[in-house]
KOLDO-34946 format. One record per residue (C-alpha): residue number from 0; x negated, y negated, z; residue in three letters. Coordinates in pm, 1 decimal. Each point is the difference from the previous one (the first is absolute). Last residue first. Layout:
N
+-----+----------+----------+----------+-----+
:   k :     east :    north :       up :   r :
+-----+----------+----------+----------+-----+
: NUM :        X :        Y :        Z : ala :
...
+-----+----------+----------+----------+-----+
# end
This chain:
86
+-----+----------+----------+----------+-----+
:   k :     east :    north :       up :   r :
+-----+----------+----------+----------+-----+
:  85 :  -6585.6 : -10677.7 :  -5308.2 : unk :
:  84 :   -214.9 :   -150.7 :   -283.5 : unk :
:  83 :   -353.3 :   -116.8 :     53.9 : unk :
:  82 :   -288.5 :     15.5 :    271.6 : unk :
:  81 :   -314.4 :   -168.8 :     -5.1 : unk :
:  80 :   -230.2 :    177.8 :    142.7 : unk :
:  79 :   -301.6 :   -188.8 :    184.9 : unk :
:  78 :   -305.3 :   -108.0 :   -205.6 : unk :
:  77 :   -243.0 :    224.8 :   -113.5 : unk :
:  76 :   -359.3 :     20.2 :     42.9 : unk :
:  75 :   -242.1 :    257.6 :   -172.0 : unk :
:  74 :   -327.1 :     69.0 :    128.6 : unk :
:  73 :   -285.4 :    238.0 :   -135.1 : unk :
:  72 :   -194.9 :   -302.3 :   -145.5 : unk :
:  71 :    263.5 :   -147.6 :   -150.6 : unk :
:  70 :    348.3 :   -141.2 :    -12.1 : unk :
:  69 :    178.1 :   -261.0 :    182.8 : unk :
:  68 :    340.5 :   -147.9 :    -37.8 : unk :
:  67 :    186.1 :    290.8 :   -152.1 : unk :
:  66 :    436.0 :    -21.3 :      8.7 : unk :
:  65 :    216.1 :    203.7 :    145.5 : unk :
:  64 :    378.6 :    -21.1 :   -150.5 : unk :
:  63 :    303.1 :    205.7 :    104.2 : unk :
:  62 :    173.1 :    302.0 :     39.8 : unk :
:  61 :    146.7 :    246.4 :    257.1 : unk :
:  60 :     99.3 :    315.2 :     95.3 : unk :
:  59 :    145.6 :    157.6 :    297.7 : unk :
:  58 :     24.0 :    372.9 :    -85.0 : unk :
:  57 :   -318.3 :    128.6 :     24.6 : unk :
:  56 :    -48.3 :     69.9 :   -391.3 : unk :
:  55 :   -122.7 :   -303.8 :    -50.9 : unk :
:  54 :    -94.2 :   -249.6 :    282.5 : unk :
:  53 :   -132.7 :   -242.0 :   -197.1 : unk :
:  52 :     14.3 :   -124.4 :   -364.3 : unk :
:  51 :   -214.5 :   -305.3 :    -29.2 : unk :
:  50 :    -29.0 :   -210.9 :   -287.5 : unk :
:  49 :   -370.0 :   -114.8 :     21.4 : unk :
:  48 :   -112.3 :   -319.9 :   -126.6 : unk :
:  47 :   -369.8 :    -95.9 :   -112.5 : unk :
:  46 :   -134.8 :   -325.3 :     85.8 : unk :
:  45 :   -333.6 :     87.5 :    171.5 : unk :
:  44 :   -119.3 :    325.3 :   -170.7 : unk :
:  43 :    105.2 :    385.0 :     -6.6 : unk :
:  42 :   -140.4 :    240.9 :   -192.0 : unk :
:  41 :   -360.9 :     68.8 :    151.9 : unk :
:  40 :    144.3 :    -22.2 :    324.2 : unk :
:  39 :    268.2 :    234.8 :      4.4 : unk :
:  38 :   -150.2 :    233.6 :    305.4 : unk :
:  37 :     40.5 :   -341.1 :    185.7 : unk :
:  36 :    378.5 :    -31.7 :    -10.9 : unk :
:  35 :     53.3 :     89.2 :    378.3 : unk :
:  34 :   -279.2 :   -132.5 :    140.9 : unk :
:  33 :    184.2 :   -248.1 :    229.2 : unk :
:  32 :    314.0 :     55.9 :      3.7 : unk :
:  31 :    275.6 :    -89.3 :   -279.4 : unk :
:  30 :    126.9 :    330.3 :    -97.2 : unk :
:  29 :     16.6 :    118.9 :    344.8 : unk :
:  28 :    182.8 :   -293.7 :    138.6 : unk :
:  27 :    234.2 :     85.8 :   -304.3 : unk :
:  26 :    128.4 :    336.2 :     45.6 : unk :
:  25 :   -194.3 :    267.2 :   -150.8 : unk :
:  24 :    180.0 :    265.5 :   -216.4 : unk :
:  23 :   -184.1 :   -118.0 :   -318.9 : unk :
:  22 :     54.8 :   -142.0 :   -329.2 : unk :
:  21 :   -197.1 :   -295.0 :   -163.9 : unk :
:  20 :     77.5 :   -184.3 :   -348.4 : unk :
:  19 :   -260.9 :   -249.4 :   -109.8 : unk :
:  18 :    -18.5 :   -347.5 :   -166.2 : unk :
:  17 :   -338.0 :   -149.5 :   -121.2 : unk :
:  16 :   -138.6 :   -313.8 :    -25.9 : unk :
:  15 :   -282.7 :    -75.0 :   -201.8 : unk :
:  14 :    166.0 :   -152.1 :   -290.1 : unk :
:  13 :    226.4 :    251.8 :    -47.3 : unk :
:  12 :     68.1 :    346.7 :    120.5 : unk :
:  11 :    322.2 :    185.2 :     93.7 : unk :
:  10 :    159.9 :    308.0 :    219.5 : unk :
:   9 :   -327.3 :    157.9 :     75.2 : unk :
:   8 :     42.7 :    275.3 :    203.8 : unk :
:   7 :   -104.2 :    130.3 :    323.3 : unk :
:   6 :    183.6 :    313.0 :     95.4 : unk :
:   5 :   -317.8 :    207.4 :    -67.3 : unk :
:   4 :   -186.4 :   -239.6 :    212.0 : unk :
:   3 :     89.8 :    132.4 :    320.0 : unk :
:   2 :    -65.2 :   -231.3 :    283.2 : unk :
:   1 :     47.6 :    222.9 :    345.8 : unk :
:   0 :    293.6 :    119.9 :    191.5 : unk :
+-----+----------+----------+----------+-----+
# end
């Protein structure tokens, strides 16, 4: 499934660094490949930390941390997930 930025949110700003909430039914190697992010370019920058919600609603979900380490000209790069809890 595609980036969609309706379930984008911003969980908190300061100082240039912003935290955001994401939900999707994509697993993780989805998530972070290449490209994936880059419809969100013009919000996210280097820094920024994404709490990850994935696979929701498919019945093996999962959360964790993905944080941005490029941003710009079209591109977004993410690192890998970073999974938390069970």
């Amino acid at each position: 499934m595609p980036f969609r930025s309706d379930t984008l949110s911003v969980l908190a700003y300061a100082n240039g660094f912003t935290l955001w909430s994401y939900q999707t039914p994509d697993a993780s190697a989805t998530v972070v490949a290449a490209g994936y992010f880059n419809a969100a370019t013009a919000m996210l920058r280097p820094g920024d930390v994404i709490i990850a919600n994935l696979g929701v609603g498919t019945g093996a979900p999962m959360m964790g941390f993905i944080a941005v380490v490029a941003a710009g000209a079209g591109s977004v790069t993410v690192t890998g997930f970073t999974r938390i809890g069970p």
